[in-house]
Every structure is written in structure tokens, then in C-alpha cells.
LOTIKE-608941 format. One record per residue (C-alpha): residue in three letters; x, y, z; residue number from 0. Coordinates in steps of 0.5 Angstrom, whole numbers, plus 500, padded with zeros to 3 digits. Layout:
% residues N
REC residu xx yy zz num
REC ala X Y Z NUM
...
This chain:
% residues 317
REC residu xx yy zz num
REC unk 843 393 807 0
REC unk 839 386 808 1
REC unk 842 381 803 2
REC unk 836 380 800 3
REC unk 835 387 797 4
REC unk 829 387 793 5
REC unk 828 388 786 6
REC unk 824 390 780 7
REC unk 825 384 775 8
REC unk 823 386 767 9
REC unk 824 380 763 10
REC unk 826 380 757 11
REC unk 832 383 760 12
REC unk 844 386 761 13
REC unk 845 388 754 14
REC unk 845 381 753 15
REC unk 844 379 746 16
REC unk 843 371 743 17
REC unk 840 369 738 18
REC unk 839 362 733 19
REC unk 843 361 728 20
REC unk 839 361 721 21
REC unk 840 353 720 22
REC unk 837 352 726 23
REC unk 831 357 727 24
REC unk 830 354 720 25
REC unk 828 348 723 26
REC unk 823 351 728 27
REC unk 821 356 732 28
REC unk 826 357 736 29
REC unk 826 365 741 30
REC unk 832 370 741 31
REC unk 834 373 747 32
REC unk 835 381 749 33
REC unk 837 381 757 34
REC unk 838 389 758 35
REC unk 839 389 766 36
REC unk 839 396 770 37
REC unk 843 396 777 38
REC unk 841 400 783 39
REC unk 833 400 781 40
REC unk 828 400 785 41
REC unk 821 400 785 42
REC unk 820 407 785 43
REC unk 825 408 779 44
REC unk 819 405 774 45
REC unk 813 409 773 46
REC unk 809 403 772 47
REC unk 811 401 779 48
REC unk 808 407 781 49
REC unk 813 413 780 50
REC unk 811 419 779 51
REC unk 818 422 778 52
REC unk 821 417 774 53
REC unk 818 417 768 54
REC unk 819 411 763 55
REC unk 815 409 758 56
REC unk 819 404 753 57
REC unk 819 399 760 58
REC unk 813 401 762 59
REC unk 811 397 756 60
REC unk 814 391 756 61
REC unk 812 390 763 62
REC unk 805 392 760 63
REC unk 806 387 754 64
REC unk 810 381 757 65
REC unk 810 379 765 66
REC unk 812 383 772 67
REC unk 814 380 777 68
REC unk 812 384 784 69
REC unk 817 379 789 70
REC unk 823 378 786 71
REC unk 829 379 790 72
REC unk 838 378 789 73
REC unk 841 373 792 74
REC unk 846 378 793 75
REC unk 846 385 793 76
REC unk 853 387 791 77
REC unk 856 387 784 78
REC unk 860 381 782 79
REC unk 856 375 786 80
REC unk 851 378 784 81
REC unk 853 377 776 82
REC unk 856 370 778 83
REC unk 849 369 780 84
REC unk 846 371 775 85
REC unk 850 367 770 86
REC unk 850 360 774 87
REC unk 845 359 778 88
REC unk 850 358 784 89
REC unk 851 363 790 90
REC unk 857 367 791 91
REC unk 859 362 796 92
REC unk 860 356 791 93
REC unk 863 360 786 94
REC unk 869 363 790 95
REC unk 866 370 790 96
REC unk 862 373 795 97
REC unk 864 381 795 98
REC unk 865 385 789 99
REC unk 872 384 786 100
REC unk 877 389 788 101
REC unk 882 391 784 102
REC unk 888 387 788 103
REC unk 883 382 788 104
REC unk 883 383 780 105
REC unk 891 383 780 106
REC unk 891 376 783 107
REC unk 886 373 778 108
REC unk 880 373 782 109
REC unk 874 371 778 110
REC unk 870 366 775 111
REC unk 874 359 775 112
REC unk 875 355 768 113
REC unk 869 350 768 114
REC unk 865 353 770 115
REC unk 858 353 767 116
REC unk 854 359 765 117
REC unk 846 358 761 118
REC unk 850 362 756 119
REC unk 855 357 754 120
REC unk 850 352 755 121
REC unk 845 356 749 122
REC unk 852 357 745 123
REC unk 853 349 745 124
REC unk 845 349 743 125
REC unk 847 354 737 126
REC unk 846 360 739 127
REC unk 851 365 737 128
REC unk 853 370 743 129
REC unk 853 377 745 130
REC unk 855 381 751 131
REC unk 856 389 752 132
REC unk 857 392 758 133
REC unk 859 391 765 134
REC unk 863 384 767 135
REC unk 867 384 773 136
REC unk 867 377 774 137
REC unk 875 377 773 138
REC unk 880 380 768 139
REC unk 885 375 768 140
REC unk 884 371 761 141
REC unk 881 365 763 142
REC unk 876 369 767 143
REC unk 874 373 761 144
REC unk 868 373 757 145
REC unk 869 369 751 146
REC unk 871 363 756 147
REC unk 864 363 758 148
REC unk 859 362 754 149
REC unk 859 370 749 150
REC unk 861 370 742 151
REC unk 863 377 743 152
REC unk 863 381 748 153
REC unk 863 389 749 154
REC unk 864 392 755 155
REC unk 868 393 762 156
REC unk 872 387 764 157
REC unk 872 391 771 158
REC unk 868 395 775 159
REC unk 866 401 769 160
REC unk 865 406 775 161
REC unk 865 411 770 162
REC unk 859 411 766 163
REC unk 860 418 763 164
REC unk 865 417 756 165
REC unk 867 410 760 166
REC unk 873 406 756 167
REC unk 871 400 753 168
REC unk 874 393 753 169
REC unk 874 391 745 170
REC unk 876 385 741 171
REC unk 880 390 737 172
REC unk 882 393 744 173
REC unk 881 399 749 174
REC unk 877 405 747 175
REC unk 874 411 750 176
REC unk 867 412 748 177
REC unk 861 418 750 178
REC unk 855 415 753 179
REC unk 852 411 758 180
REC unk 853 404 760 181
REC unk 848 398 763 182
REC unk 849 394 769 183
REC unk 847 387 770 184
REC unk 843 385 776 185
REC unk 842 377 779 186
REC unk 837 372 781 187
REC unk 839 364 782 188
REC unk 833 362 778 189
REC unk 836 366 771 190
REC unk 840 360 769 191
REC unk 834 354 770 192
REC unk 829 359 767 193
REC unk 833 361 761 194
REC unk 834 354 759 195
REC unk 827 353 761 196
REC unk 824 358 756 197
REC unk 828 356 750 198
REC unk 827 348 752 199
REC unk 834 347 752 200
REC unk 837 342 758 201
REC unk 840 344 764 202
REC unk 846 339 764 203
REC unk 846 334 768 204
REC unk 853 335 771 205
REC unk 852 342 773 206
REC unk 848 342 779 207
REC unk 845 350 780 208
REC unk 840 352 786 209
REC unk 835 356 783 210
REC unk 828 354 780 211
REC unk 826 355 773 212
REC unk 820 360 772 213
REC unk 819 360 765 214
REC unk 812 356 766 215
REC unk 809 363 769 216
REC unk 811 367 763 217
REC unk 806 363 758 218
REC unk 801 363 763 219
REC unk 803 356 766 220
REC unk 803 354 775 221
REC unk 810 352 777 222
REC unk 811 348 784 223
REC unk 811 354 789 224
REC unk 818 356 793 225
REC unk 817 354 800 226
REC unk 823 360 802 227
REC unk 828 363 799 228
REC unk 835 364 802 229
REC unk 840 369 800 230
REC unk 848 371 803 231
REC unk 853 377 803 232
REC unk 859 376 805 233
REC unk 861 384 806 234
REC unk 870 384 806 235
REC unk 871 390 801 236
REC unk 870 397 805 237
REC unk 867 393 812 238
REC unk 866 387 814 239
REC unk 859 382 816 240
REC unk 857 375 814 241
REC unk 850 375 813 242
REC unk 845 370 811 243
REC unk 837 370 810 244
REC unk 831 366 810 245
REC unk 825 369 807 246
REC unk 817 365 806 247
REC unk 811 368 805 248
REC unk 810 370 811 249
REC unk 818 371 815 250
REC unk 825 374 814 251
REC unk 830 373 818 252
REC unk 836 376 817 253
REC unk 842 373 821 254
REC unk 849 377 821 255
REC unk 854 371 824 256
REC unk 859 375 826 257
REC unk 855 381 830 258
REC unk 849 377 833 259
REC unk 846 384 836 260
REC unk 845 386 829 261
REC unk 839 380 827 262
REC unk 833 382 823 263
REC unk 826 379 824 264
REC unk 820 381 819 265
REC unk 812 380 819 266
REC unk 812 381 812 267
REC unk 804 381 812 268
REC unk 804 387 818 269
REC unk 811 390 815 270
REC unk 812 388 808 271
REC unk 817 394 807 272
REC unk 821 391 813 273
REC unk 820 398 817 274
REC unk 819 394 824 275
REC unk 825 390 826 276
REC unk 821 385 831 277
REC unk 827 383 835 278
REC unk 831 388 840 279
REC unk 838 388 840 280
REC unk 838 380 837 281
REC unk 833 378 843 282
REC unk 828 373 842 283
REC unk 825 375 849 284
REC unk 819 381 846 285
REC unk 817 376 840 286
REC unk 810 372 842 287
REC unk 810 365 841 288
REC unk 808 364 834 289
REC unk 813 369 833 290
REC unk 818 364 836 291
REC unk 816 359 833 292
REC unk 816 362 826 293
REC unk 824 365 828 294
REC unk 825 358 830 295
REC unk 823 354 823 296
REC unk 826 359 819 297
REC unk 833 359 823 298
REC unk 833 351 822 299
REC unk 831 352 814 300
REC unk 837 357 814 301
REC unk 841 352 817 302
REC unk 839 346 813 303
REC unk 840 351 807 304
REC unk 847 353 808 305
REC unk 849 345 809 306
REC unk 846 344 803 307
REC unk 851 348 799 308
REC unk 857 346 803 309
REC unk 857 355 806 310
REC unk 864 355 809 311
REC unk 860 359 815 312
REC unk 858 352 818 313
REC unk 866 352 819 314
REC unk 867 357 824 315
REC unk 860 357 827 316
């Protein structure tokens, strides 16, 4: 699995629930917010992407009605920096989480750290009142849990919630077991600027995220285009590998720091499903001249990235 897995992206999406509280959408017109996001879904899990198996109309209308997005991808793919993410606009690496968080890793208070700050909890100072129903696994101790980031309420699992059939909730009023199916949540540096972006609320100006704001393209607007887009994993759970990768219109390169044989390197105009890995073993040596000078640009702009992010790799390489 590369780090920059790609995705299927419907916004109006976690069962994530805000709303303006009646004083406020009084005196304009203030939006609500629905976020459900789905984990593990890709292009060919929707019909409106094309599939013939997976039949799902209800979703198929809000991409018809609303915005899809063809080329969104997570930062990370793996739980719980993917959630960080999501949240924050900041990688996995900034944030302390870089790998889902393990039980053990759960007993000594892994998690999302006081202070740190959420686009929920920005909407929650703006007036908004909050809801969170489903999975969080970004920490259980009581200073990680949700109520401290930015949810009114929340109604889900602390933890991993691996167990989607007749799963035991964590409640206010406590834990209950319940039948049914539970959402996951998926991630995407950009939510945190795009949410604040599209209900006109201001990034704080002491929080510094690394996304960018895409609202302009949900009311028919342009935005300034990504030259290229980063993503990392740091696998330390069930294996180990330490990857990051840089991807433009035209490239991906995908380095594993720890194991310089496994690097990747796409064509996406020749190869955009990523089947042709045009390096051998990690060598440069079969590439053309233009291949190389490309590999060489996006390696620089990796770098560039990871310094720029204070990546903790740079200390060891």
C-alpha cells in the first residue's frame, strides 16, 4: 500500500453533525454541516463511479447534486493520522501520530495532545453546536477525548470500534452495547481550511495547518492549483516502513527510507492506476533522461516538504 492511497471524496460528508445555533443563523445564512465518511471505499465501491456491483443511489445523488471529486487522495492511509488529518489540517508526523494507535499505545495516553487545534472547535467558538457519532481513535485518555476538541457530544468509539456488527458505544451516560453498523472516518489535509473556508469562518492565525482551502471549487469558483502533493506513513504496528511520497500532475514518487530497493516511481499520464513501477530494484539506471530529471525535481520537492514540516526522518537520513 503507497501512502498516498486514493479515494473516493463526497463532500457533504463522518456522521459528523454541526449546526448554527438559532441566534446566529438568525442574523444570516449561515450553512450546516452533515460530514458522514466511509473507510475503505474506493472508486469501485460507488456506482456513480461506475460500479456495477455496488449499487448506491442515495450517494449517487449527492455526487450528482453536489461536487465529486475525481483526484483526492489521504495524507495518510491508516486510521488514526488519517483522523488527525482530517481534523487538523497537519500531518501524522507533526502531530505525535503516525500509525493507528494501539492498545498499549492507548494505556499510555497516545493521542491527540491538549491544545491542539480542530476546525470543529474553531466552528464550536463561532457558535456552532457539535456532534460526533462513530469511530475516534485518536486517544482515550480523558484529555484526548472528544468533548476536549471541539464536539458538544459525542457517540461512538473511543477506540478502534473493529467490531461493526452489535458494537459497544461509548456514551455520555456510559458504554452500551447496540445492534447495527457503525461509519468510519476518512482524512484529507485540506478539510481543515476547506471547512472554515466554506462557512466563512477564519483559520486562526496562531494555527498553522498545511492544507489548502477547496470551497471556492464547491460554488463554481477557481482556486490557485497544487503544484504537488505530499503524503507519509510510518508503519510501526504490525511491520515496519517509513514512507513518503510526492505526487504532480504528471509523477509520483514514492520513497521508502528504510528500504531503498522498494522506491516507486509513476508515469501517471501513461500509468494513472500506478501498474508499472518504472524503477528496478530502486535503480535509476532504466529511466530516460526526462524520467530522471522528473524523479530528480520531485525527490528535491519532497525534501523541501519534509523540512518544511520539521519531518523527524531528516534526523536519521
Amino acid at each position: 500500500m503507497t501512502p498516498q492511497a486514493k479515494t473516493t471524496f463526497v463532500l457533504t460528508l463522518l456522521i459528523l453533525c454541526l449546526s448554527v445555533r438559532p441566534s446566529a443563523a438568525a442574523e444570516g445564512n449561515e450553512l450546516n454541516i452533515v460530514s458522514i465518511v466511509t473507510d475503505d471505499q474506493a472508486l469501485w465501491s460507488l456506482s456513480c463511479f461506475g460500479s456495477e456491483e455496488s449499487l448506491t443511489p442515495n450517494l449517487d445523488s449527492i455526487a450528482t447534486e453536489g461536487a465529486r471529486f475525481v483526484n483526492a487522495f489521504t495524507a495518510t492511509p491508516v486510521c488514526s493520522p488519517r483522523r488527525a488529518t482530517f481534523f487538523t489540517g497537519r500531518y501524522g508526523t507533526q502531530l505525535g501520530i503516525t500509525d493507528f494507535i494501539s492498545q498499549p499505545e492507548d494505556e499510555r495516553g497516545v493521542g491527540l495532545r491538549p491544545g491542539t487545534v480542530t476546525w470543529p472547535a474553531v466552528l464550536q467558538h463561532h457558535g456552532y453546536t457539535t456532534m460526533l457519532s462513530g469511530k475516534w481513535h485518536l486517544g482515550r485518555a480523558p484529555a484526548a477525548q472528544p468533548l476536549h476538541f471541539g464536539f458538544d457530544r459525542f457517540y461512538g468509539f473511543l477506540g478502534s470500534g473493529t467490531l461493526p456488527m452489535a458494537p459497544v458505544f461509548d456514551f455520555p451516560d456510559g458504554r452500551r452495547k447496540l445492534t447495527g453498523c457503525t461509519a468510519d472516518v476518512i482524512s484529507s489535509v485540506d478539510i481543515f481550511p476547506s471547512v472554515l473556508g466554506l462557512l466563512g469562518v477564519e483559520v486562526p492565525r496562531d494555527w498553522k495547518h498545511e492544507g489548502s482551502n477547496f470551497s471556492p471549487l464547491l460554488r463554481g469558483q477557481v482556486r490557485p492549483k497544487r503544484d504537488t502533493l505530499f503524503s507519509q506513513y510510518d508503519l510501526h504496528n504490525h511491520g515496519f516502513a517509513q514512507m513518503r511520497a510526492a505526487r504532480n500532475a504528471h509523477w509520483k514518487l514514492v520513497r521508502h527510507f528504510e528500504s531503498h530497493l522498494l522506491d516507486e516511481f509513476y508515469d501517471l499520464s501513461a500509468d494513472p492506476s500506478e501498474n508499472y513501477d518504472l524503477l528496478h530494484w530502486g535503480s535509476l539506471h532504466n529511466l530516460t533522461t526526462t524520467q530522471k530529471q522528473a524523479h530528480a525535481e520531485l525527490d528535491a520537492k519532497l525534501h523541501a516538504w519534509m523540512e518544511s514540516i520539521g519531518d523527524p526522518l531528516l534526523q536519521k537520513h
